[in-house]
PyMOL Python script that loads the backbone (N, CA, C, O; Angstrom):
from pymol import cmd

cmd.read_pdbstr("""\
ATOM      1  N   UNK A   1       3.365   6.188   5.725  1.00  0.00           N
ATOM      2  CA  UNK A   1       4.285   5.071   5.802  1.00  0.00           C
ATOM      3  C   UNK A   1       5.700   5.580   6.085  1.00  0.00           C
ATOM      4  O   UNK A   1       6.309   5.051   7.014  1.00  0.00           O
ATOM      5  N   UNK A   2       6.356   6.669   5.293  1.00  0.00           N
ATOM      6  CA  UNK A   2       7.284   7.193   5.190  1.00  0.00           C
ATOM      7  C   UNK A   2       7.827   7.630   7.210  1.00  0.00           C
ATOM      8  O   UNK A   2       8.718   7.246   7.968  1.00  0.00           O
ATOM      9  N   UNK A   3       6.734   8.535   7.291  1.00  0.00           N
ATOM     10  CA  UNK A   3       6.868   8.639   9.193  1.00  0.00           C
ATOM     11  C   UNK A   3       6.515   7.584   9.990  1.00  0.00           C
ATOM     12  O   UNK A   3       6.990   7.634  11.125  1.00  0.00           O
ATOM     13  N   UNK A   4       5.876   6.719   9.753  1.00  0.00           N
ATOM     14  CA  UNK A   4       5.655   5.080  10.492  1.00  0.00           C
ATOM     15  C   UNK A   4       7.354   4.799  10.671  1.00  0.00           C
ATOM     16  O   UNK A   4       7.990   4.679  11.719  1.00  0.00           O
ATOM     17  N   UNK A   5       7.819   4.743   9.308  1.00  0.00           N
ATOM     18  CA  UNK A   5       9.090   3.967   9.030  1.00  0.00           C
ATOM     19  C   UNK A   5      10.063   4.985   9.786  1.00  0.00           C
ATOM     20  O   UNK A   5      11.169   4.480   9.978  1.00  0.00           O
ATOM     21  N   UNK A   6       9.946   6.148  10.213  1.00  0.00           N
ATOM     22  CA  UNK A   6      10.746   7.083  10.362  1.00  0.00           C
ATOM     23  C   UNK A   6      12.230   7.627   9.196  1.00  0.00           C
ATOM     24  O   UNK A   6      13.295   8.230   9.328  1.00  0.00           O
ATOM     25  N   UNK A   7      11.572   7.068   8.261  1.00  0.00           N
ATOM     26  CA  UNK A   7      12.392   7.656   6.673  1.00  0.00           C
ATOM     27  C   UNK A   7      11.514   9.033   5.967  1.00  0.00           C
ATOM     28  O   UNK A   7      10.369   9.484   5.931  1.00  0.00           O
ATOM     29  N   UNK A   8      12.772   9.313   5.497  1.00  0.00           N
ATOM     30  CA  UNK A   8      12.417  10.434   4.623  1.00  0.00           C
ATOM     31  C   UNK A   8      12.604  10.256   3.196  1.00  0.00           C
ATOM     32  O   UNK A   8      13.625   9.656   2.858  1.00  0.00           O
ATOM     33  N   UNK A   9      11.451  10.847   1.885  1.00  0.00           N
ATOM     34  CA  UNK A   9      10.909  10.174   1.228  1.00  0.00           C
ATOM     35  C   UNK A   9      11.832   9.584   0.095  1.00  0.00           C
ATOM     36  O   UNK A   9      11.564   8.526  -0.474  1.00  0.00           O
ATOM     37  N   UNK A  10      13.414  10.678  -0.310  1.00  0.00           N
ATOM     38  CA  UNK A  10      14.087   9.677  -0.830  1.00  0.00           C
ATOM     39  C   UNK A  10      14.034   8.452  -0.241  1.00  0.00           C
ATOM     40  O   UNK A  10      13.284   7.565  -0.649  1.00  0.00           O
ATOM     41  N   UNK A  11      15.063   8.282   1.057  1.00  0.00           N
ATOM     42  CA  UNK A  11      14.683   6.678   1.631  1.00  0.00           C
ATOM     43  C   UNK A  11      13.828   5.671   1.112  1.00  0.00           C
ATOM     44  O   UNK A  11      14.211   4.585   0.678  1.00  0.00           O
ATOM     45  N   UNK A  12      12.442   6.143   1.183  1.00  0.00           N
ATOM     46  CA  UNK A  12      12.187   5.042   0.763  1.00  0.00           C
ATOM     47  C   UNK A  12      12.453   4.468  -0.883  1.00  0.00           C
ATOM     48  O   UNK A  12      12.707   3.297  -1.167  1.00  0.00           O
ATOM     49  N   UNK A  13      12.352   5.361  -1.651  1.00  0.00           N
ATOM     50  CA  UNK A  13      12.990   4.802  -3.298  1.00  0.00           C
ATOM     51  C   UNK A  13      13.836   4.207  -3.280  1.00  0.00           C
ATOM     52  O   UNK A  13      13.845   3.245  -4.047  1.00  0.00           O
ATOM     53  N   UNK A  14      15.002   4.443  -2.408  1.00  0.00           N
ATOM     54  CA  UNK A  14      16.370   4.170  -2.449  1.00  0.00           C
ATOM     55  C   UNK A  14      16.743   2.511  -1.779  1.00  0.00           C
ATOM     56  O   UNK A  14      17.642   1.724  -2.075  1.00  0.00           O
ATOM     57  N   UNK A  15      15.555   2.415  -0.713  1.00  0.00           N
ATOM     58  CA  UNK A  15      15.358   0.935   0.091  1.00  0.00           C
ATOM     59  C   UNK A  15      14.431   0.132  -0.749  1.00  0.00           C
ATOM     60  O   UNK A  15      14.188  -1.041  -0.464  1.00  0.00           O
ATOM     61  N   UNK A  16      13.848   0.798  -1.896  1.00  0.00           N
ATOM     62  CA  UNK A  16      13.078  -0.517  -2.671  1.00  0.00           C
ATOM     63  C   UNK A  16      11.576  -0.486  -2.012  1.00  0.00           C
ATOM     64  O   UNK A  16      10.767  -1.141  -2.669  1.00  0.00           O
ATOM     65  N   UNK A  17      11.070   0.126  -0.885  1.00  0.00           N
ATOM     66  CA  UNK A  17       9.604   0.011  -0.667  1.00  0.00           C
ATOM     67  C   UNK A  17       8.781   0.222  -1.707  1.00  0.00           C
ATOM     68  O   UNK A  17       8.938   0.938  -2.696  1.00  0.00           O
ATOM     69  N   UNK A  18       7.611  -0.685  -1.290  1.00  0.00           N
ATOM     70  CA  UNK A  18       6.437  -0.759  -1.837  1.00  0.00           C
ATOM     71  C   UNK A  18       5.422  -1.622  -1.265  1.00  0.00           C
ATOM     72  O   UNK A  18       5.571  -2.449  -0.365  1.00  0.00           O
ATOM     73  N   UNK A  19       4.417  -1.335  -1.875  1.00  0.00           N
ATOM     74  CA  UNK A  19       2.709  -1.670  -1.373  1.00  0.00           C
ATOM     75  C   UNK A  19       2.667  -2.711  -2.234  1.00  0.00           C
ATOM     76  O   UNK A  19       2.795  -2.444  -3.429  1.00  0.00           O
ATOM     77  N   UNK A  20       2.450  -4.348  -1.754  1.00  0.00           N
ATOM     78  CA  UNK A  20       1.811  -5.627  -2.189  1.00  0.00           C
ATOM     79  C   UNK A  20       0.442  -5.885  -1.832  1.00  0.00           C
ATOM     80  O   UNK A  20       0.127  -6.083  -0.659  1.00  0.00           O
ATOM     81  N   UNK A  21      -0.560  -5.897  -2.967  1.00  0.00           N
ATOM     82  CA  UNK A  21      -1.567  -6.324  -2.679  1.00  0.00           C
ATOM     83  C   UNK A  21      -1.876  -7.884  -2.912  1.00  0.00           C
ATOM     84  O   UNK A  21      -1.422  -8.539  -3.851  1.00  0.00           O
ATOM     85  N   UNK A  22      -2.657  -8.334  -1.981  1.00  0.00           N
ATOM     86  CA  UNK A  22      -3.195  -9.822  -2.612  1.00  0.00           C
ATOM     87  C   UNK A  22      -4.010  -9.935  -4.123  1.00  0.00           C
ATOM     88  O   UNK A  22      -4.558  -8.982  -4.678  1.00  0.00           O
ATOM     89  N   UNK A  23      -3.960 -11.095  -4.555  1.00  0.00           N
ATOM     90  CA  UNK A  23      -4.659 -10.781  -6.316  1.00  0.00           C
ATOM     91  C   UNK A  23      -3.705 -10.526  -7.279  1.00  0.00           C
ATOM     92  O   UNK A  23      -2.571 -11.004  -7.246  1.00  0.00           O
ATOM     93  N   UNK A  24      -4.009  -9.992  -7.900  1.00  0.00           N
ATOM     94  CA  UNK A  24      -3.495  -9.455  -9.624  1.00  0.00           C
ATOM     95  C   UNK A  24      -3.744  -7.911  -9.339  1.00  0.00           C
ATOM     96  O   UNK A  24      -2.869  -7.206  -9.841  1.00  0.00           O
ATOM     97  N   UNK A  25      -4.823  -7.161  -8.589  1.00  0.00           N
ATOM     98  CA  UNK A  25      -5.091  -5.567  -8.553  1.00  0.00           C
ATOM     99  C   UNK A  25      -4.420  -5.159  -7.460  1.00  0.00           C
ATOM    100  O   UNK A  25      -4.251  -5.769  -6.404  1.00  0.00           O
ATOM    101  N   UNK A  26      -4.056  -4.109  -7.774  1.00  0.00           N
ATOM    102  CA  UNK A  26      -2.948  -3.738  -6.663  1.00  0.00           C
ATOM    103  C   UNK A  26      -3.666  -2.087  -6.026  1.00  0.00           C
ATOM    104  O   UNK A  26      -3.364  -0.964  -6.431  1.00  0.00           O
ATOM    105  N   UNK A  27      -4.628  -2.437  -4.979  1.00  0.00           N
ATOM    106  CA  UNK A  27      -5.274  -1.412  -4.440  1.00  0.00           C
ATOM    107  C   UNK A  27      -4.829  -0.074  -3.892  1.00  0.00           C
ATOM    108  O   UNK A  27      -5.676   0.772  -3.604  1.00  0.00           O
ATOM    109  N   UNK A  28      -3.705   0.124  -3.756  1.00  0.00           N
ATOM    110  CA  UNK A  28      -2.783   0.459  -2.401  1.00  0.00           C
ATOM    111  C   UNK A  28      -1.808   0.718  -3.238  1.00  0.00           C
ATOM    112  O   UNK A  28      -1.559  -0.006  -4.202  1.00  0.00           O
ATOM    113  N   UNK A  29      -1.133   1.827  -2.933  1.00  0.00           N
ATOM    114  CA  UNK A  29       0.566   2.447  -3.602  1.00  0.00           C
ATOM    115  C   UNK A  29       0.762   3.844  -2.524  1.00  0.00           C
ATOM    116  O   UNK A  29      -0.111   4.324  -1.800  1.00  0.00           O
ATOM    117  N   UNK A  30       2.056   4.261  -2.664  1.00  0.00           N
ATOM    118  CA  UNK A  30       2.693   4.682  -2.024  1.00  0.00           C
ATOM    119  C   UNK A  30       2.832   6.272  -3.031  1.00  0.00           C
ATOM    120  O   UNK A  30       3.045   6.323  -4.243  1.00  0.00           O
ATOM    121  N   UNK A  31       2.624   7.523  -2.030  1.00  0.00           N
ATOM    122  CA  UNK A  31       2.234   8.758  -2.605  1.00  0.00           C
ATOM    123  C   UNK A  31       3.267   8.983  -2.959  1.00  0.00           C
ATOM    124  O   UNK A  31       4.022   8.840  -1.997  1.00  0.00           O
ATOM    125  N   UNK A  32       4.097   9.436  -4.316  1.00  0.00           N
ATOM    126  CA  UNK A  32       5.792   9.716  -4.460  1.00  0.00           C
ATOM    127  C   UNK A  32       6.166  10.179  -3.629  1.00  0.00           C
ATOM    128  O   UNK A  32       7.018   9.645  -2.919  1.00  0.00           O
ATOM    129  N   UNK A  33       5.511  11.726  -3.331  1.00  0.00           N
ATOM    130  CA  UNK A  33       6.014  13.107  -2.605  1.00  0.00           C
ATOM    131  C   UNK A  33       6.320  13.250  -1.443  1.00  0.00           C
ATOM    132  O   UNK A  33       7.238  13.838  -0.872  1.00  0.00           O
ATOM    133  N   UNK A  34       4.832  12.216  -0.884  1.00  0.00           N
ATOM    134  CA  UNK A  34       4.486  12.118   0.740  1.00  0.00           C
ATOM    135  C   UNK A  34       5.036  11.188   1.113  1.00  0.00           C
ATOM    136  O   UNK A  34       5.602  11.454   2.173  1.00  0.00           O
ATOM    137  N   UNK A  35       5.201  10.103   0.780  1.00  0.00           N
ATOM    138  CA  UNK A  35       4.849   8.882   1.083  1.00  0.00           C
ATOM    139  C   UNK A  35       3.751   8.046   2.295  1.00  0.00           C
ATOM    140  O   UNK A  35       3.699   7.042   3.005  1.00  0.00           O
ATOM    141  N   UNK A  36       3.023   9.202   1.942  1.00  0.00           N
ATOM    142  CA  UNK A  36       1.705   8.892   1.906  1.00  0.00           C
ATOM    143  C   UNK A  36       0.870   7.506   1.910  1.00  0.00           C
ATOM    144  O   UNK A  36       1.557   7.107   0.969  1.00  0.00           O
ATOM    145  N   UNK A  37      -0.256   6.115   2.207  1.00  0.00           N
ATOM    146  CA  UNK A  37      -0.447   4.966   1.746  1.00  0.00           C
ATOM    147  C   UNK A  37      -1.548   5.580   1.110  1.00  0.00           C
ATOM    148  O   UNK A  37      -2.262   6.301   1.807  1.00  0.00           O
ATOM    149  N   UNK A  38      -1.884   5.394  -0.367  1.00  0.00           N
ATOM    150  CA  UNK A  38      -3.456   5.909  -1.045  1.00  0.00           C
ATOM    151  C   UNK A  38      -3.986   5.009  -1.936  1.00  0.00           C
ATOM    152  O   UNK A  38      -3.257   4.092  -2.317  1.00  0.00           O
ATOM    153  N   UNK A  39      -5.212   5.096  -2.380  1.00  0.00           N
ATOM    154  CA  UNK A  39      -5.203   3.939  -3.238  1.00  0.00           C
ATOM    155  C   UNK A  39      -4.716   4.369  -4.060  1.00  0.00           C
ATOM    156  O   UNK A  39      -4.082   5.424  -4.067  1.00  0.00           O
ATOM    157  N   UNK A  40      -4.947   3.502  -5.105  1.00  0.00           N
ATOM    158  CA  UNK A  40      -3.948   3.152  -6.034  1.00  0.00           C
ATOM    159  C   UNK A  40      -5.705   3.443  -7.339  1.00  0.00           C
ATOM    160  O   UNK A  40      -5.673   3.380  -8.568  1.00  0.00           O
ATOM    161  N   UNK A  41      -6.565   3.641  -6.739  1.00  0.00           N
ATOM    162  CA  UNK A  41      -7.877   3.244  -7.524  1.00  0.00           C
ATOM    163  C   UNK A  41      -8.897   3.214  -6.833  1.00  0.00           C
ATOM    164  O   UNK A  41      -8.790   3.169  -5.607  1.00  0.00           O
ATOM    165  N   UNK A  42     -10.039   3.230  -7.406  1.00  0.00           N
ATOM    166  CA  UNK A  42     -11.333   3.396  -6.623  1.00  0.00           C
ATOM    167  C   UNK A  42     -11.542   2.059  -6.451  1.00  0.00           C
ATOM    168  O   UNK A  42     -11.116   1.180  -7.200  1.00  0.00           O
ATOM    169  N   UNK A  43     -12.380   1.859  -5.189  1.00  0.00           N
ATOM    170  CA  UNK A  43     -12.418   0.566  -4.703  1.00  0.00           C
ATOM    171  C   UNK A  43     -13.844   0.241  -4.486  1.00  0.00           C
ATOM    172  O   UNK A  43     -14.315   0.913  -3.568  1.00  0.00           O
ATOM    173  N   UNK A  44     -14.701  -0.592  -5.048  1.00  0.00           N
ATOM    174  CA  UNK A  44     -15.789  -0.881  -4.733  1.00  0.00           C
ATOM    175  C   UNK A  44     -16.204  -2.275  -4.228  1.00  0.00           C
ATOM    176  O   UNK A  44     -15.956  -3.387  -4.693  1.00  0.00           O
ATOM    177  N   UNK A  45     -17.092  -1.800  -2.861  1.00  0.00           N
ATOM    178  CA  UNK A  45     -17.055  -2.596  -1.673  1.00  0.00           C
ATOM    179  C   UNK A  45     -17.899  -3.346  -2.227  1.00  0.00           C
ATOM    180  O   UNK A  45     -17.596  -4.539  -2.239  1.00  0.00           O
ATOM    181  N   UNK A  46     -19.268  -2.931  -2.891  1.00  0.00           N
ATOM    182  CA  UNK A  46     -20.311  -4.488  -3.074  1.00  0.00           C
ATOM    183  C   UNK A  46     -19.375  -5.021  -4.580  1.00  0.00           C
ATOM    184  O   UNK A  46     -19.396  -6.233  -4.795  1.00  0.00           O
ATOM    185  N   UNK A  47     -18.919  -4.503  -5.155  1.00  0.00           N
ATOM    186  CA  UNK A  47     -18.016  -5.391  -6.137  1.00  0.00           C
ATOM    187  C   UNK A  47     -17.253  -6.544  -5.440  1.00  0.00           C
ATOM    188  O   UNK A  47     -17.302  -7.710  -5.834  1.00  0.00           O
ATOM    189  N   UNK A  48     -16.384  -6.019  -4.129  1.00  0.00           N
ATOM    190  CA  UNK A  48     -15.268  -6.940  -3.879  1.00  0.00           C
ATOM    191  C   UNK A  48     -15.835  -7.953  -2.635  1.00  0.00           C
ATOM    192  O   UNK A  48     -15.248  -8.926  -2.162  1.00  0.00           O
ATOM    193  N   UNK A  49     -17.157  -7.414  -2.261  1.00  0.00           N
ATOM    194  CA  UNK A  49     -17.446  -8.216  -0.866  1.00  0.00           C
ATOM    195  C   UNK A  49     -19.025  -8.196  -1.113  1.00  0.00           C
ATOM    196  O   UNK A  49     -19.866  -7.553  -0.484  1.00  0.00           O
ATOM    197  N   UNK A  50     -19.140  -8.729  -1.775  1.00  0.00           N
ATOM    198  CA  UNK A  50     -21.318  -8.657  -2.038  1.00  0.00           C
ATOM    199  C   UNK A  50     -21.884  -9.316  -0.929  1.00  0.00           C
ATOM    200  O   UNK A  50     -22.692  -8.674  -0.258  1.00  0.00           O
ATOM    201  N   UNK A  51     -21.479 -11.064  -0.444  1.00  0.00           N
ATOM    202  CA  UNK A  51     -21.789 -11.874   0.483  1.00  0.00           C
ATOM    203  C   UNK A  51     -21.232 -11.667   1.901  1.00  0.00           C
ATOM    204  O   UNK A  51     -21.730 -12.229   2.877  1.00  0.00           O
ATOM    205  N   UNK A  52     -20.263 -10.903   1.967  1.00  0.00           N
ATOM    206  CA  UNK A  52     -19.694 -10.964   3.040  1.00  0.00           C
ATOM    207  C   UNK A  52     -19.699  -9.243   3.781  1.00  0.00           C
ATOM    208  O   UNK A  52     -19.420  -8.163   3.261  1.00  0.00           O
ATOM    209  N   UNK A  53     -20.169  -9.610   5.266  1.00  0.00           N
ATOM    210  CA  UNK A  53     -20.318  -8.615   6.196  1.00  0.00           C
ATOM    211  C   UNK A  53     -18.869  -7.465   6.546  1.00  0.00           C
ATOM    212  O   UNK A  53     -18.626  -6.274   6.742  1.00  0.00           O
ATOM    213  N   UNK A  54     -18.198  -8.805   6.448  1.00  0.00           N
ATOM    214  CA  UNK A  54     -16.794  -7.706   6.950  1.00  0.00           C
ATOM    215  C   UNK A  54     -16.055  -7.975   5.712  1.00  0.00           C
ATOM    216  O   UNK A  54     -15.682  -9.107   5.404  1.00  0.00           O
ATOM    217  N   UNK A  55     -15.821  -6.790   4.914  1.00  0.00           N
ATOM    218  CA  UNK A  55     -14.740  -6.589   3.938  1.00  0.00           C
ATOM    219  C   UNK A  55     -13.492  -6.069   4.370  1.00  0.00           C
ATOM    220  O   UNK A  55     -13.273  -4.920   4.752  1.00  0.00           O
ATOM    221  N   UNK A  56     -12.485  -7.258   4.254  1.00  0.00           N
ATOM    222  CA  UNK A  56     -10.859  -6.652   3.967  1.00  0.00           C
ATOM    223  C   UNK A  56     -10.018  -6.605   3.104  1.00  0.00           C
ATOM    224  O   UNK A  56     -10.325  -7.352   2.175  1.00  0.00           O
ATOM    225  N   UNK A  57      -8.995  -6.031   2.934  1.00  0.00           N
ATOM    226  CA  UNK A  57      -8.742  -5.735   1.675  1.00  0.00           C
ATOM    227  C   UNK A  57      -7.553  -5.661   2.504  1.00  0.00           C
ATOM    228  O   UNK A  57      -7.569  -4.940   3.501  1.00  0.00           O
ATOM    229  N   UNK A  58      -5.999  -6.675   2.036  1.00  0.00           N
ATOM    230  CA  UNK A  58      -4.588  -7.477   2.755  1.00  0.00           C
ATOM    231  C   UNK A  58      -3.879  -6.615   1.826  1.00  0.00           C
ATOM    232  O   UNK A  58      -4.330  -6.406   0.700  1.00  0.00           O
ATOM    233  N   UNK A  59      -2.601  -6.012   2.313  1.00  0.00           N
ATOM    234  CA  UNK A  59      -1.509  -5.327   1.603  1.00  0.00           C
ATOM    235  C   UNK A  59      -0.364  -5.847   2.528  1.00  0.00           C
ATOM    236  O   UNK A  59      -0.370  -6.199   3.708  1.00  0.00           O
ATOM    237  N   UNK A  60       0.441  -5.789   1.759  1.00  0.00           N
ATOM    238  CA  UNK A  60       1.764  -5.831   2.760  1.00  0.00           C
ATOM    239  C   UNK A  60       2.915  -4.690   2.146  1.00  0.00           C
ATOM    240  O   UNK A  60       2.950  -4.262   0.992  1.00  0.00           O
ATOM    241  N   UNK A  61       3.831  -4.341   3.270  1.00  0.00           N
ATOM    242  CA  UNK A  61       4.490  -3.507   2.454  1.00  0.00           C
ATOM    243  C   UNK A  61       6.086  -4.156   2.853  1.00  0.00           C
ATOM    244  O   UNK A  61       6.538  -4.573   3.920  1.00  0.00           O
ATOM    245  N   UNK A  62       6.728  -4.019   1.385  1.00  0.00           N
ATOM    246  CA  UNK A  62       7.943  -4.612   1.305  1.00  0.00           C
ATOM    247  C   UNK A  62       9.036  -3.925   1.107  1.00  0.00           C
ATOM    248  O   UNK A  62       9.147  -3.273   0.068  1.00  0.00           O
ATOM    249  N   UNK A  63      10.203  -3.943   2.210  1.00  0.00           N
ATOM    250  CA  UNK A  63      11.258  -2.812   2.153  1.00  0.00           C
ATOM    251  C   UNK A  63      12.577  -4.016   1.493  1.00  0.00           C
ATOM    252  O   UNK A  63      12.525  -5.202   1.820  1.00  0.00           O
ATOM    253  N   UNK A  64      13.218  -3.705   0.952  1.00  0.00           N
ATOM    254  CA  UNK A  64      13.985  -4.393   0.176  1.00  0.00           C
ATOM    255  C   UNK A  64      15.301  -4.422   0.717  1.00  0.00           C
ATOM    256  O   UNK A  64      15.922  -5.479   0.614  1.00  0.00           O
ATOM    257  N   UNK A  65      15.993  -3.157   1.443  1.00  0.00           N
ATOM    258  CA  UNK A  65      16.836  -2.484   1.961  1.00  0.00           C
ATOM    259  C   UNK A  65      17.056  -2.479   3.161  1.00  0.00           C
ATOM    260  O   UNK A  65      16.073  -2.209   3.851  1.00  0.00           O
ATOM    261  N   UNK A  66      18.176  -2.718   3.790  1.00  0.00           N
ATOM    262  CA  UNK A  66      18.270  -2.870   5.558  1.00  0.00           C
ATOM    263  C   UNK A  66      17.480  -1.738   6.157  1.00  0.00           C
ATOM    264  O   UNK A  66      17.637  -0.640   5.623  1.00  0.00           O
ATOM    265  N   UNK A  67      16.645  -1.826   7.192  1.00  0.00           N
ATOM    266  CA  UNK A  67      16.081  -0.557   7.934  1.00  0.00           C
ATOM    267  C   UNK A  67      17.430  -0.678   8.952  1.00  0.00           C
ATOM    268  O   UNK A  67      17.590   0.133   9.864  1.00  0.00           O
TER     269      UNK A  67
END
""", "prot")
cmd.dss("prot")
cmd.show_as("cartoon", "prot")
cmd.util.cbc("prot")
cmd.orient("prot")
């Protein structure tokens, strides 16, 4: 995320980024060091998608701070 954004990894602390997941579980966070996208947790697919063929799993990421 950190090289997507072309910031370096103070930057992003300093602009307020972070990983929004849909729900209450927040799948997805941001590596301190790297800034890296990793989960956040192990994720299990027939848990979150039993009926359904295509599983997605929606994050958004929110910069707080002028880019």
């Amino acid at each position: 995320v950190a090289k997507d954004l072309g910031l370096q990894m103070p930057a992003l602390s300093d602009r307020g980024v972070r990983v929004v997941s849909e729900g209450t579980r927040q799948y997805f966070s941001l590596h301190g060091k790297t800034g890296h996208l990793v989960t956040a947790e192990r994720i299990d697919r027939e848990q979150l998608c039993r009926l359904v063929e295509k599983c997605v799993l929606r994050c958004e990421l929110i910069v707080e701070g002028q880019m």
